[in-house]
N, C-alpha and C positions, 0 to 999 in steps of 0.2 A: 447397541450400547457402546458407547467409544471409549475405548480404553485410557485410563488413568494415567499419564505421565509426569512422575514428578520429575524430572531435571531434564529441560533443554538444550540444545547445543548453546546458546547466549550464556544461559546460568553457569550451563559447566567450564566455558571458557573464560568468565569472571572470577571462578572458583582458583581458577589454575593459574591465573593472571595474576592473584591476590597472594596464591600461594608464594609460588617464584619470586613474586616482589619481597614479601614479608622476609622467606629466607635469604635473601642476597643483604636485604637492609640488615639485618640481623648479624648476617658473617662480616658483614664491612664496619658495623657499630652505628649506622645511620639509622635517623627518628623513621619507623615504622610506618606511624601513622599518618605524616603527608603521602609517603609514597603508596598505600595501601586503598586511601581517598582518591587520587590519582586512580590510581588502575581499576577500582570500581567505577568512574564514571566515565572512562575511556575506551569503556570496552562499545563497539557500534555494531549494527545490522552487517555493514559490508566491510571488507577488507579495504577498499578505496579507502572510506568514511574514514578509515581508521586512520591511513596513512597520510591522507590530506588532513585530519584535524589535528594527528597528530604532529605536524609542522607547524600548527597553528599556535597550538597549548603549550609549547616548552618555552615561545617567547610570553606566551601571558602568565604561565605561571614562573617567568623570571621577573613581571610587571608588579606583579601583586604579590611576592615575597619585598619585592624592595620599598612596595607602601609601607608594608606592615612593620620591616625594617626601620623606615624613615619616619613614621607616626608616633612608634613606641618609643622610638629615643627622642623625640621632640615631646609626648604627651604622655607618654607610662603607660602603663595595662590599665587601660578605663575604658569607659561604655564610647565616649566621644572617638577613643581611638580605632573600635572597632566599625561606626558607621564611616565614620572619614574614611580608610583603608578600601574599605567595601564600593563607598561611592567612589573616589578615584580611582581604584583598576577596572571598575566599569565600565567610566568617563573615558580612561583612553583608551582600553581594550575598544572600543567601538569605532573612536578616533582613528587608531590603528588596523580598523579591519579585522578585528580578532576577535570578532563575534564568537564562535564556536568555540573559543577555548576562554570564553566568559568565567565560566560556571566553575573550572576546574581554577582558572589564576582567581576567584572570590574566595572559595574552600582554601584553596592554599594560603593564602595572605590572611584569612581571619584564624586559622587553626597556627600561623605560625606567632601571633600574636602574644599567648600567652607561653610564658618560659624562658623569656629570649632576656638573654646574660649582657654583660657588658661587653661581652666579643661578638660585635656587631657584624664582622666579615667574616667571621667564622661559622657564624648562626645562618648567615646568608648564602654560603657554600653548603653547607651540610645540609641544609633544608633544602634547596633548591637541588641537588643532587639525587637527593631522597623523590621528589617529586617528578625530577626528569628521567628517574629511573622508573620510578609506575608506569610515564606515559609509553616509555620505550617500550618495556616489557609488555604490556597490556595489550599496545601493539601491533608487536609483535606475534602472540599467541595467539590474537585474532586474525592475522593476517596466514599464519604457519600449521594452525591444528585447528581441525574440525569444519572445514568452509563451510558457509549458510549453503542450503541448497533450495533456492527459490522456487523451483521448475513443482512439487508437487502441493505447495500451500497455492501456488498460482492457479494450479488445476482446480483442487478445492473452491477455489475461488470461485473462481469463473461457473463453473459447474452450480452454484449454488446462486450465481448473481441472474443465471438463464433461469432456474427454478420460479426466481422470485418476479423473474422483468413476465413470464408464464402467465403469476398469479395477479400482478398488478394489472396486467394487460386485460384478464378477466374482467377484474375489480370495476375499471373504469369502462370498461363496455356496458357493465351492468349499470353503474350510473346513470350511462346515457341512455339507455334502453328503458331503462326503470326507474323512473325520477323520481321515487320514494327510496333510493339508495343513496350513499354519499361514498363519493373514495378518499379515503386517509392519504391527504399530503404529505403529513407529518411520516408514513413508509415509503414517500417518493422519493421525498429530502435523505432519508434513510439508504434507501436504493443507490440513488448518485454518491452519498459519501461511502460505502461500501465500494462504489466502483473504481472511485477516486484510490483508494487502500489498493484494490487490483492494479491497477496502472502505477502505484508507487512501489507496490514487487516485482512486477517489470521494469522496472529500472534498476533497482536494488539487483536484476539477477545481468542484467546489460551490464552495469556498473562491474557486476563483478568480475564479467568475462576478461575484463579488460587486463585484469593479473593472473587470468586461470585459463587453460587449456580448456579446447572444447571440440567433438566432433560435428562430423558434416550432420548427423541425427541428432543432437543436444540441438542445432544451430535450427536445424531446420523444425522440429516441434515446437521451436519457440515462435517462430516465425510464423506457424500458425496459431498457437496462443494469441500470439499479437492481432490475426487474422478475426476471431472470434471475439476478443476485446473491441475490434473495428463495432463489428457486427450490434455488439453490445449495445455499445454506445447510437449506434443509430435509432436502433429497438429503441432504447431508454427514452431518445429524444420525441422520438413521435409517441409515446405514450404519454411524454407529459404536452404535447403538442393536441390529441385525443382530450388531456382532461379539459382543455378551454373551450372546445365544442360544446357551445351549448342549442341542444336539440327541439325543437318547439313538442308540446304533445302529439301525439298519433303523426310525426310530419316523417315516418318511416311505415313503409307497409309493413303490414305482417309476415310477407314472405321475405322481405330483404331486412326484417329483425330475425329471425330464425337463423337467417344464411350467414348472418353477423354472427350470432351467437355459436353457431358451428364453427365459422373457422376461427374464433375466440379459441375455443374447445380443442381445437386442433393444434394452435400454434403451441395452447400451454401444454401439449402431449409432447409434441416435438422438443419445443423449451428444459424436458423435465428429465428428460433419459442425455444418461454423455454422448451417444451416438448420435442425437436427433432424428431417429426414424418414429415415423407416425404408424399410428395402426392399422392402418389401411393403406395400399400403396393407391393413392389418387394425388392428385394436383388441383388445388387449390383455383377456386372458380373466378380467376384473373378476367375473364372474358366477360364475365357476366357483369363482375364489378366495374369493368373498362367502361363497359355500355352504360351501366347507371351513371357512370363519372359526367361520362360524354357528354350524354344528355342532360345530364344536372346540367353545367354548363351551356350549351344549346339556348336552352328554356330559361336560363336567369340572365346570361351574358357575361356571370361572373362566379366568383366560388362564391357559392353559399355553406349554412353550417354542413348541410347533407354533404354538400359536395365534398365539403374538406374533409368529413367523415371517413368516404369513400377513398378520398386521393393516400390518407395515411394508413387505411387498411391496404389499400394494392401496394403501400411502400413496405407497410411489414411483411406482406407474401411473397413481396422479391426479396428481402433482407433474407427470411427463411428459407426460402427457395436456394439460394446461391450458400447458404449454410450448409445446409444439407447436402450439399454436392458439394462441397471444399471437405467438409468430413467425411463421406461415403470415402473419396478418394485418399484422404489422411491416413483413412483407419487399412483402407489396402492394402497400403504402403506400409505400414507398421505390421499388419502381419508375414507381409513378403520380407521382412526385414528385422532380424534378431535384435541388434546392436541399437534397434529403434527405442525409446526410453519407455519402460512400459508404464508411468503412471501417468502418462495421454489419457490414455485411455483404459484405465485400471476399473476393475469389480469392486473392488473398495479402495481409496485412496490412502496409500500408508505413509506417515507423516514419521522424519526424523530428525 
């Protein structure tokens, strides 16, 4: 049962973001509530994110205070003032490259619309002060308290992307074997954008090296992370390379459907533990399927469906194969090795 957690490192560092903002607005007499909108939508996954958009946002949100600015004293607090405002700091925020701080110079320029006095440079200091103070502080705290720590939602990940590439890998064997099966697409499509999420927390945790120290053991279990992401991705592809195989009735004997379905059985054993040890120590019957390849070959002059059958199973047994020995040797190392990061290869994954 997985334990309940209500407050994140994201949540709690928008908490504190909002805090710090609200009191500084407060003790200087500045409007709260830009800078408060500001630091809720400023706050990002990486410290990077934070500090590159936030260079972005204090020139968009000086853009779209000065619509809002320049609208209301030409059109008054009306409904026309507030889409006009809206669509031109869009317009040039895009013009300008300032995609990313979109969102934050909209909310500012429509939230400064209503209340604004006849002291139209003064309204445009004070507000735009207010809101370059949320992006600073926001930050700030994102970049100074509580760093993301990518390394074990990544394990997670991964750990659970092998579980699934296991059962898929089944799925579609069974298809082809048993033509009164069908395999769901619709968990393929599923599978890849899960993996896709995998490979964008390795960057999020790349990204974030780039402002944070790291040792030779932080450096080097990522490095296999990455290794197993490889691996991933190949599995992935010849699974969905397996579902276009399509097999004529009985055009597989009985003995090389069995041997099929055993090392199915096999892969998703390996696939399903963090270690990837099988239950039996043997090696996967490469020889045998070499010869069925060869021969397919031989006898047609070309790959037929059998054969392609065949060439994508001997790829996922070397894929597995070379797994299993980059881990054997990973996990060695991590116990000859304290400083090694333990949630590699953890008993249960502990998220924080």
């Amino acid at each position: 049962m997985k334990a309940f957690k209500l407050v994140g490192r994201r949540v709690l560092k928008t908490g504190i973001a909002v805090f710090i903002t609200a009191t500084i607005c407060i003790k200087l007499d500045l409007p709260v509530i830009f800078a408060v909108i500001t630091a809720i939508v400023t706050i990002e996954p990486t410290a990077v994110d934070s500090l590159k958009k936030g260079l972005v946002r204090l020139p968009a949100a000086a853009i779209g205070a000065s619509f809002a600015l320049l609208f209301n004293l030409l059109l008054g607090n009306s409904a026309i003032t507030f889409a006009l405002v809206t669509m031109f700091t869009i317009i040039i925020c895009h013009h300008m490259k300032l995609d990313t701080g979109t969102l934050v110079a909209t909310l500012t320029a429509v939230a400064m619309i209503p209340g604004t006095n006849d002291s139209f440079i003064y309204d445009f200091i004070v507000r735009i002060s207010g809101t370059s103070l949320g992006i600073i502080i926001s930050t700030l705290v994102n970049f100074a308290l509580l760093p993301p720590k990518f390394g074990p939602l990544l394990v997670h990940k991964v750990d659970r992307l092998y579980r699934d590439v296991g059962f898929h890998l089944e799925d579609v064997i069974s298809a082809n074997l048993f033509q009164n099966k069908t395999y769901n697409e619709t968990q393929f499509r599923s599978l890849n954008q899960d993996f896709e999420k995998a490979i964008k927390l390795s960057q999020h945790q790349m990204a974030e090296w780039c402002y944070r120290r790291k040792n030779e053991y932080e450096e080097r279990s990522f490095s296999f992370l990455l290794k197993k992401l490889t691996f991933l991705q190949k599995l992935i592809s010849h699974i969905g390379n397996i579902n276009y195989i399509q097999l004529k009735s009985n055009e597989l004997t009985k003995k090389e459907a069995e041997i099929i379905m055993t090392i199915t059985k096999k892969v998703k054993v390996i696939c399903s533990n963090t270690l990837h040890e099988s239950e039996k120590d043997h090696e996967f019957p490469k020889d045998y399927f070499y010869a069925l390849f060869k021969k397919e070959i031989q006898e047609r002059k070309h790959y037929g469906q059998k054969g392609a059958l065949f060439y994508e199973l001997l790829s996922v047994m070397d894929c597995i194969t070379v797994l299993q020995s980059e881990t054997k040797k990973e996990h060695l190392f991590s116990t000859e090795n304290k400083e090694y990061p333990t949630y590699i290869f953890p008993k249960k994954v502990q998220y924080d």
